[in-house]
N, CA, C and O atoms as CSV, one atom per row, in Angstrom:
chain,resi,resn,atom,element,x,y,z
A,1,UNK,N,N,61.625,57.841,109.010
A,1,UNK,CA,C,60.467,58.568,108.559
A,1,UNK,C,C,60.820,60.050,108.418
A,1,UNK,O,O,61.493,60.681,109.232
A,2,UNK,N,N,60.138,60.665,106.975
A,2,UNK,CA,C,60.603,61.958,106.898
A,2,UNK,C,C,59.572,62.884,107.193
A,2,UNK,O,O,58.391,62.618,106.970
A,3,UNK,N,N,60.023,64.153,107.773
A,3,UNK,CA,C,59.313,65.204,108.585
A,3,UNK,C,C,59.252,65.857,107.284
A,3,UNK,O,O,60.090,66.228,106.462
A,4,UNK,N,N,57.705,65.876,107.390
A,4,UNK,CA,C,56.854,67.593,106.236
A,4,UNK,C,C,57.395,68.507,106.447
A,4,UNK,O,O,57.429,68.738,107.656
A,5,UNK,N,N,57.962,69.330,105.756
A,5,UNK,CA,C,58.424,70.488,105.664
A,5,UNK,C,C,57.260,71.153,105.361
A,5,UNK,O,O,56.324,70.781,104.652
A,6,UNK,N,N,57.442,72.357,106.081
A,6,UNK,CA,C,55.865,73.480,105.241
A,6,UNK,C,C,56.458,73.742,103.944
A,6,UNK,O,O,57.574,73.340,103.617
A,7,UNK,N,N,55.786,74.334,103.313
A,7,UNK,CA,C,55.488,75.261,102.237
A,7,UNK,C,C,55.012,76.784,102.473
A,7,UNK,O,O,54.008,77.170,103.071
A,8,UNK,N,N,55.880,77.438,101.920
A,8,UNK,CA,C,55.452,78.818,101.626
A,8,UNK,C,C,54.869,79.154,100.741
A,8,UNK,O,O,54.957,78.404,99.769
A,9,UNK,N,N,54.039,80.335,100.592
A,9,UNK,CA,C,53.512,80.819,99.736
A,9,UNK,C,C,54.510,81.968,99.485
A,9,UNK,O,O,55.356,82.376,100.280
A,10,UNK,N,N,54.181,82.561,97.837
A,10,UNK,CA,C,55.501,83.734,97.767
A,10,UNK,C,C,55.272,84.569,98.552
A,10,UNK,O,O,56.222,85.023,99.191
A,11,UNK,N,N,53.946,85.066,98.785
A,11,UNK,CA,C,53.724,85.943,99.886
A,11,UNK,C,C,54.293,86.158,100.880
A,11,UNK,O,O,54.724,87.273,101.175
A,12,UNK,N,N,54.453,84.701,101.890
A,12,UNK,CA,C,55.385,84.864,102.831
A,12,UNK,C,C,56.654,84.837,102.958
A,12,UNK,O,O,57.381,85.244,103.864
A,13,UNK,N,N,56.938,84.166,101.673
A,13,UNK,CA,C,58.801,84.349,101.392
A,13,UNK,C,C,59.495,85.866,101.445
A,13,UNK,O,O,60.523,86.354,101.913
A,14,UNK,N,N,58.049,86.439,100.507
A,14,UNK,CA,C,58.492,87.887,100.159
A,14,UNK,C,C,58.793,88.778,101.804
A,14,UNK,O,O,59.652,89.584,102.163
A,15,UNK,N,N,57.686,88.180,102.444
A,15,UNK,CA,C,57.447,89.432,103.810
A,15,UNK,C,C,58.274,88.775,104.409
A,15,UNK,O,O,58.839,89.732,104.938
A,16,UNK,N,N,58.983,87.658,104.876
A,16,UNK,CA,C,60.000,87.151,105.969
A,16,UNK,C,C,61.981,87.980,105.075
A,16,UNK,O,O,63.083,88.329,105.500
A,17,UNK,N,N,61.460,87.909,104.113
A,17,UNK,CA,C,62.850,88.360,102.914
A,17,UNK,C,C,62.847,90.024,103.247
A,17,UNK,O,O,63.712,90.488,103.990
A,18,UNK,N,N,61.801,90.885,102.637
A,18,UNK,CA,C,62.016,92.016,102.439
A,18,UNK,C,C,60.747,92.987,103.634
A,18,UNK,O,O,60.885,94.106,104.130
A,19,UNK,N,N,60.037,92.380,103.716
A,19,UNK,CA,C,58.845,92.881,105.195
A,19,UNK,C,C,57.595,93.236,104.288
A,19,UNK,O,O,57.569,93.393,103.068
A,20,UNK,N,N,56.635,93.314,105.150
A,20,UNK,CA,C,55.095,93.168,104.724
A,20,UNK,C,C,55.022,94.691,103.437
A,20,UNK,O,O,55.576,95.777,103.265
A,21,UNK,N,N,53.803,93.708,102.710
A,21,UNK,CA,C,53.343,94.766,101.644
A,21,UNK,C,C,53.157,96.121,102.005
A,21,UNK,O,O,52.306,96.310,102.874
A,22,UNK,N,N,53.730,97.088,101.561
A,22,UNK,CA,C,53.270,98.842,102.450
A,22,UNK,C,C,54.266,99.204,102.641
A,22,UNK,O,O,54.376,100.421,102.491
A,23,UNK,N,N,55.697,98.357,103.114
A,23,UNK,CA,C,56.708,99.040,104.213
A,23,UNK,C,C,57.950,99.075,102.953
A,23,UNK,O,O,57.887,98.591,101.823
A,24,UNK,N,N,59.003,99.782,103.564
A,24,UNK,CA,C,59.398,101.022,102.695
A,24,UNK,C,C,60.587,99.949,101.980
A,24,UNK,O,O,61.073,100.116,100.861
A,25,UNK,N,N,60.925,98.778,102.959
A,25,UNK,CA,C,61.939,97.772,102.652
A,25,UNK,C,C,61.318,97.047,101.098
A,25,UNK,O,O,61.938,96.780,100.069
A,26,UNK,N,N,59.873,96.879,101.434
A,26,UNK,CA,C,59.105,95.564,100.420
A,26,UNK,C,C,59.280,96.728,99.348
A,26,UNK,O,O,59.691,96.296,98.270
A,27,UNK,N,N,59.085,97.977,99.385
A,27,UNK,CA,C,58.954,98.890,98.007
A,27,UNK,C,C,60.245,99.095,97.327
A,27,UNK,O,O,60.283,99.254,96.107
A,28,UNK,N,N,61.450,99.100,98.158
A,28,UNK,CA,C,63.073,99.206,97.411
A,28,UNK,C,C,62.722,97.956,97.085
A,28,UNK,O,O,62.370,98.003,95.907
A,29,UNK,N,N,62.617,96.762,97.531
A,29,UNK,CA,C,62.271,95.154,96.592
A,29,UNK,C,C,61.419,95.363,95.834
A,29,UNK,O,O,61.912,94.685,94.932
A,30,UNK,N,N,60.318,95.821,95.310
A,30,UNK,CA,C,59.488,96.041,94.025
A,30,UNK,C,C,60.146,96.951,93.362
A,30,UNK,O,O,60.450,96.674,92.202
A,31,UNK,N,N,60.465,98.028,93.819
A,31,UNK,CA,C,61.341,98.408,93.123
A,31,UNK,C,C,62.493,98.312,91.571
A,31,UNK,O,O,62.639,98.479,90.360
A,32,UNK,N,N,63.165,97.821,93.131
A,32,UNK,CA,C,64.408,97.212,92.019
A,32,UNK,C,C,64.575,96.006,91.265
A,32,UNK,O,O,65.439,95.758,90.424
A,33,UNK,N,N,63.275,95.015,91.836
A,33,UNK,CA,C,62.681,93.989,90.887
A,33,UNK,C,C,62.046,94.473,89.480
A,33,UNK,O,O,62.261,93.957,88.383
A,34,UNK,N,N,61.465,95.247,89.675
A,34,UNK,CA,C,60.757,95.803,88.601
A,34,UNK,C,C,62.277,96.673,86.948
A,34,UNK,O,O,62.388,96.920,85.747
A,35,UNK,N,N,62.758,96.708,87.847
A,35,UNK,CA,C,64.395,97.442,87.416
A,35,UNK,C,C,64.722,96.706,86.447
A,35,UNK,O,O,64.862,96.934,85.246
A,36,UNK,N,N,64.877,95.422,87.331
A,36,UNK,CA,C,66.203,94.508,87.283
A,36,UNK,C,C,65.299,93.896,85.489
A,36,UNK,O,O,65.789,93.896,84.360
A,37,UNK,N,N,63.872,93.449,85.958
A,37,UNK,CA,C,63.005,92.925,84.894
A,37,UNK,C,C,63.351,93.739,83.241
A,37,UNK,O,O,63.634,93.212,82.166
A,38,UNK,N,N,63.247,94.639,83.467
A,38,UNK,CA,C,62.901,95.455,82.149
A,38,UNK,C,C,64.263,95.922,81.835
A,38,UNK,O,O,64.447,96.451,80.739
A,39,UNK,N,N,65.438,95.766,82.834
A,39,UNK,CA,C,66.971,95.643,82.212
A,39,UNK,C,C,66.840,94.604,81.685
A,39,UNK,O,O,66.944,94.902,80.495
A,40,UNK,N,N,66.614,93.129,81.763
A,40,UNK,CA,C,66.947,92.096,81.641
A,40,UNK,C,C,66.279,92.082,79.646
A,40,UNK,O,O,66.605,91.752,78.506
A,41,UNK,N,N,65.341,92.621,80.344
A,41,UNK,CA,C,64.302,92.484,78.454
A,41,UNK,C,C,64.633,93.601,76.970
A,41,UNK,O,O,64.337,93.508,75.778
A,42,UNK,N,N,65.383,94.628,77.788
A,42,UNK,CA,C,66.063,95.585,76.889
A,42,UNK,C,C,67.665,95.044,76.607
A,42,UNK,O,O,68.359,95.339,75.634
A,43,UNK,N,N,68.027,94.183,77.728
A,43,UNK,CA,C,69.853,93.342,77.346
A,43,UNK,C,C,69.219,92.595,76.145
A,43,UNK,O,O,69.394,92.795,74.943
A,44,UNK,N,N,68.220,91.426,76.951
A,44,UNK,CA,C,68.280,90.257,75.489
A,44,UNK,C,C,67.718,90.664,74.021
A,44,UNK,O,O,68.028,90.031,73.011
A,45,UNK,N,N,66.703,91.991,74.013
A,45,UNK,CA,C,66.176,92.335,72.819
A,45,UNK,C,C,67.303,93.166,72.421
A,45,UNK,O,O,67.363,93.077,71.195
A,46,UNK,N,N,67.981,93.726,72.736
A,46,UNK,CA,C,69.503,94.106,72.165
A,46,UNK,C,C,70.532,93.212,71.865
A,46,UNK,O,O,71.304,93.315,70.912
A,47,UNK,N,N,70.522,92.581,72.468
A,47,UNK,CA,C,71.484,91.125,71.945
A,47,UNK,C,C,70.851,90.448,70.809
A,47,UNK,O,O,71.545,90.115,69.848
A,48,UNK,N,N,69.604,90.219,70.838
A,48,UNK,CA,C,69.293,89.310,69.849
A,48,UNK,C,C,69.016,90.367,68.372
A,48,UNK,O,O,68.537,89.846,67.365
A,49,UNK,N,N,69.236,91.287,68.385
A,49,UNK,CA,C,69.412,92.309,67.479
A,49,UNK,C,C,70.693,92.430,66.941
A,49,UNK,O,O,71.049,92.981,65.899
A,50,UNK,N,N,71.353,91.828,67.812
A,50,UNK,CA,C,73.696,91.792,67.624
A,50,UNK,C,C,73.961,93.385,67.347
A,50,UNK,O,O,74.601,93.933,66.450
A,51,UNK,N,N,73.007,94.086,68.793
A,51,UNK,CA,C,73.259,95.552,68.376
A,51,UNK,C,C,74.509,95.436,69.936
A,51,UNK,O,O,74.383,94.719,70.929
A,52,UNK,N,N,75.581,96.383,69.624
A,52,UNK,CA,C,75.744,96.500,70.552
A,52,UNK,C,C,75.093,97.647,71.580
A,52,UNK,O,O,74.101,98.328,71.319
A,53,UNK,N,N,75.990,97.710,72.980
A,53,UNK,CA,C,75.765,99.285,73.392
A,53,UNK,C,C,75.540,100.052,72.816
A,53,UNK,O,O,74.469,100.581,72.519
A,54,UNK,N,N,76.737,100.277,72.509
A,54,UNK,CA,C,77.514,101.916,71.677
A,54,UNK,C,C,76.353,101.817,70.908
A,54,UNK,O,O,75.450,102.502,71.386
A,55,UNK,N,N,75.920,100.969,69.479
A,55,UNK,CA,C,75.455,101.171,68.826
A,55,UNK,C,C,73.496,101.861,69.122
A,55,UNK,O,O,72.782,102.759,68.674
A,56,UNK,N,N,73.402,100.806,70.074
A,56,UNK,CA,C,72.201,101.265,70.721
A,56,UNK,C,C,72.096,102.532,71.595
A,56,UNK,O,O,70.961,102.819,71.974
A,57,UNK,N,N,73.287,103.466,72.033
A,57,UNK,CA,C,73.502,104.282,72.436
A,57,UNK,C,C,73.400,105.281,71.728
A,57,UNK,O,O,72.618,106.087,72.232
A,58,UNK,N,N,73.977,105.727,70.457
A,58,UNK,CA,C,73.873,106.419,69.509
A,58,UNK,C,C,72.742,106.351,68.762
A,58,UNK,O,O,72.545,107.067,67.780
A,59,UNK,N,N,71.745,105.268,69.302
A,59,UNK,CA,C,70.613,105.188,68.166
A,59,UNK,C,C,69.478,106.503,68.769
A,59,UNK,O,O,68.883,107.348,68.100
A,60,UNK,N,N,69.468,106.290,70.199
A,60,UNK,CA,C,68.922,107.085,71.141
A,60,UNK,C,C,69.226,108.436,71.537
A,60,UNK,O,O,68.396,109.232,71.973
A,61,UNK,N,N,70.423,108.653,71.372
A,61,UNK,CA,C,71.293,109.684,71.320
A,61,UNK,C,C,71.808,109.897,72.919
A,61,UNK,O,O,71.886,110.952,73.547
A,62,UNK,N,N,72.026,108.969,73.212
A,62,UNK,CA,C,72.555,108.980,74.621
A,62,UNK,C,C,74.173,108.338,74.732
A,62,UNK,O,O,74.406,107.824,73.637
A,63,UNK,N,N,75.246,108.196,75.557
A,63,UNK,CA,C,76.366,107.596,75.480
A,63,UNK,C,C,76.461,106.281,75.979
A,63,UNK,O,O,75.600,105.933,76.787
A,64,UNK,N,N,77.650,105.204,75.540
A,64,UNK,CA,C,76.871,103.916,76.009
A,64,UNK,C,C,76.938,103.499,77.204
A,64,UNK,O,O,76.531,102.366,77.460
A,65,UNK,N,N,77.753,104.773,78.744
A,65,UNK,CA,C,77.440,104.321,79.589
A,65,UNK,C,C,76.607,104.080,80.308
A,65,UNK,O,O,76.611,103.315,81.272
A,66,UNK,N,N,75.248,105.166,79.611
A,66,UNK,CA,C,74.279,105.142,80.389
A,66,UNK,C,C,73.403,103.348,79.765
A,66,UNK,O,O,72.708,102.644,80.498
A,67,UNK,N,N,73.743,103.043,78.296
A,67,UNK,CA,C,72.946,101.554,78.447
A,67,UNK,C,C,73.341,100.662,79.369
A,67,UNK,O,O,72.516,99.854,79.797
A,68,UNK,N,N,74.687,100.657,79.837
A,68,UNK,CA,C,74.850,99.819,80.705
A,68,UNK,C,C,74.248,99.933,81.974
A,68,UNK,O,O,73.717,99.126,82.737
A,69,UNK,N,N,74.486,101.248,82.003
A,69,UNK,CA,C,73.555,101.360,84.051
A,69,UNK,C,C,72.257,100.770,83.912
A,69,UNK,O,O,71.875,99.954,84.751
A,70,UNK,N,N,71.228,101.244,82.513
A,70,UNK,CA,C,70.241,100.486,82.375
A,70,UNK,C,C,70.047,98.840,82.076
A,70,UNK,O,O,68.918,98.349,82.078
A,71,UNK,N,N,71.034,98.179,81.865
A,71,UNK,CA,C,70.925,96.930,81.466
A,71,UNK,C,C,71.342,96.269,82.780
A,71,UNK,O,O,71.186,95.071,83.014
A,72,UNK,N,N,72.033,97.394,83.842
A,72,UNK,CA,C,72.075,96.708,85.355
A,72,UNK,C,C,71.121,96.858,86.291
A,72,UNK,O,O,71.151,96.396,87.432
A,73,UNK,N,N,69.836,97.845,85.543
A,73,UNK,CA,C,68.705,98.220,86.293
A,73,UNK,C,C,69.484,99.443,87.023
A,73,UNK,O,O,69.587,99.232,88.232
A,74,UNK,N,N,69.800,100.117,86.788
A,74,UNK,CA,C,70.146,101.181,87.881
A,74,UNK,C,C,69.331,102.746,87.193
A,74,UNK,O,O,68.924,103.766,87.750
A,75,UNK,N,N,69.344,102.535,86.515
A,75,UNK,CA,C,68.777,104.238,85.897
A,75,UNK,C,C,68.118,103.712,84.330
A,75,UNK,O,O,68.552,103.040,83.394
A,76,UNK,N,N,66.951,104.361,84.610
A,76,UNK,CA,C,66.379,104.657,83.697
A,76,UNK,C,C,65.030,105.597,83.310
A,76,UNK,O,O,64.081,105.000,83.819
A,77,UNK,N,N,64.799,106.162,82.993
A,77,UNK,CA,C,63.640,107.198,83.014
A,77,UNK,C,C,62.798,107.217,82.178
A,77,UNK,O,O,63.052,106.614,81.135
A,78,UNK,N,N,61.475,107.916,82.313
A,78,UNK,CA,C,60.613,107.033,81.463
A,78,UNK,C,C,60.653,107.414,79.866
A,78,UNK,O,O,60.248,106.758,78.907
A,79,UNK,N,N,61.354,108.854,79.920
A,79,UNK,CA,C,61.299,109.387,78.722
A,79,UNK,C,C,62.263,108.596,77.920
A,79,UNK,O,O,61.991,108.575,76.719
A,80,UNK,N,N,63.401,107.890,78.308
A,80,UNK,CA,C,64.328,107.257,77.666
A,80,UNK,C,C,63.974,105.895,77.490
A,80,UNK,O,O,64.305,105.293,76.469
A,81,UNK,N,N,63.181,105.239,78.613
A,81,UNK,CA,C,62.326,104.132,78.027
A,81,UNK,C,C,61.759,103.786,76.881
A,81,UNK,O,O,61.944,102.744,76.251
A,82,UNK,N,N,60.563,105.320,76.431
A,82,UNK,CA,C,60.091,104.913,75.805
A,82,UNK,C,C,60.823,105.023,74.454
A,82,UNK,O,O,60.278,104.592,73.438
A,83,UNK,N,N,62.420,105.766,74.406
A,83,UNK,CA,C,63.738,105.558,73.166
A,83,UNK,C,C,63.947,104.643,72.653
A,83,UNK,O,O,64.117,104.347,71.470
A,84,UNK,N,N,63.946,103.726,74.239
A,84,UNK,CA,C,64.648,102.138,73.842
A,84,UNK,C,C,63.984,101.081,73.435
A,84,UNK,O,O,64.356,100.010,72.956
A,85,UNK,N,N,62.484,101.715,73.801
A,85,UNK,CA,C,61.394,100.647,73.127
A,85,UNK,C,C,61.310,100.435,71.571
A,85,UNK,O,O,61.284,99.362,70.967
A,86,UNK,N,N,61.271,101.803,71.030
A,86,UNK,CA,C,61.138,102.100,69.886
A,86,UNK,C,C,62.546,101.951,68.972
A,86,UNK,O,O,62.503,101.753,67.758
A,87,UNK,N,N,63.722,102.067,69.687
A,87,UNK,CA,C,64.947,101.584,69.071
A,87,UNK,C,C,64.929,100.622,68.964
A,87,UNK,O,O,65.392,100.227,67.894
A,88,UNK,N,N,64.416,99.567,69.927
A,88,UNK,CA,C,64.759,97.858,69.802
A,88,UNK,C,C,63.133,97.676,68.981
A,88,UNK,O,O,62.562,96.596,69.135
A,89,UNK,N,N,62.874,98.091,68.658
A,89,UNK,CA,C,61.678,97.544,67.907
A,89,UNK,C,C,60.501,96.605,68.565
A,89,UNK,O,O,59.946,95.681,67.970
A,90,UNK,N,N,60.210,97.058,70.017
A,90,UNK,CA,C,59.558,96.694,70.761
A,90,UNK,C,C,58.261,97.576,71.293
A,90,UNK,O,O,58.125,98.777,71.057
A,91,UNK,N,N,57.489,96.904,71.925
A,91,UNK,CA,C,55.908,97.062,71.922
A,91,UNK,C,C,55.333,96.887,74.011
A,91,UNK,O,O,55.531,96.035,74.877
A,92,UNK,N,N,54.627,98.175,73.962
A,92,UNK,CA,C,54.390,97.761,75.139
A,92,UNK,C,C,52.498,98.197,75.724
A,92,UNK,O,O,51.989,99.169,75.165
A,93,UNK,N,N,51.998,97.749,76.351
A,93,UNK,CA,C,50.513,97.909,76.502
A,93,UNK,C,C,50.537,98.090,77.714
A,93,UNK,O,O,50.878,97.273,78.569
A,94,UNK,N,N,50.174,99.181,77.863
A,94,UNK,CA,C,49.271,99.376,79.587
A,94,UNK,C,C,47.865,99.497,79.393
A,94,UNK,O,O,47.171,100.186,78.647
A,95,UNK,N,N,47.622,98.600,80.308
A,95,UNK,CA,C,45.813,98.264,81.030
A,95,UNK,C,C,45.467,98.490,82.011
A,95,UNK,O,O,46.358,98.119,82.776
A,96,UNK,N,N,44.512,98.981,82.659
A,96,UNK,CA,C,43.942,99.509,84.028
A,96,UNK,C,C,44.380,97.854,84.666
A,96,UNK,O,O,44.496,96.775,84.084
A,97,UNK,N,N,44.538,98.233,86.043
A,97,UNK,CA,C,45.009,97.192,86.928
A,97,UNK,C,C,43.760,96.998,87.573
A,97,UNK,O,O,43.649,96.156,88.465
């Protein structure tokens, strides 16, 4: 006979992983989740463009090491965000939360 395993909710995965909502650990994890997300969506909308770096680098007027730090989530700022939105031909909406 097999023993129930619980179930977590993400909630608690998140707070046993990185510590409760508020604390400074869970915010470097939103953080750099939040990073990692919007690298991930500026790599594939650049790929599926068959732009490279370089090329996307020069479109912005920046060099292409800095696309890479951004496509690893490490740096990005908002003013250059909104470069790469408009270079990759992308669209973004903010709504009151």
């Amino acid at each position: 006979m097999k023993k129930n395993k619980k179930l977590y909710t993400a909630e608690e995965l998140l707070s046993s992983k990185y510590g409760k909502l508020g604390t400074q650990s869970r915010e470097k994890f939103r953080k750099e989740a939040f990073a990692f997300y919007f690298a991930e969506i500026i790599k594939d909308r650049r790929k599926s463009l068959k732009m490279t770096q370089e090329e996307l680098a020069n479109k912005i007027g920046k060099k292409r090491p800095y696309i890479s730090r951004i496509e690893k989530g490490e740096d990005i700022k908002l003013s250059n965000f909104s470069l790469l939105i408009s270079a990759l031909n992308l669209s973004i909406e903010l709504k009151p939360a």
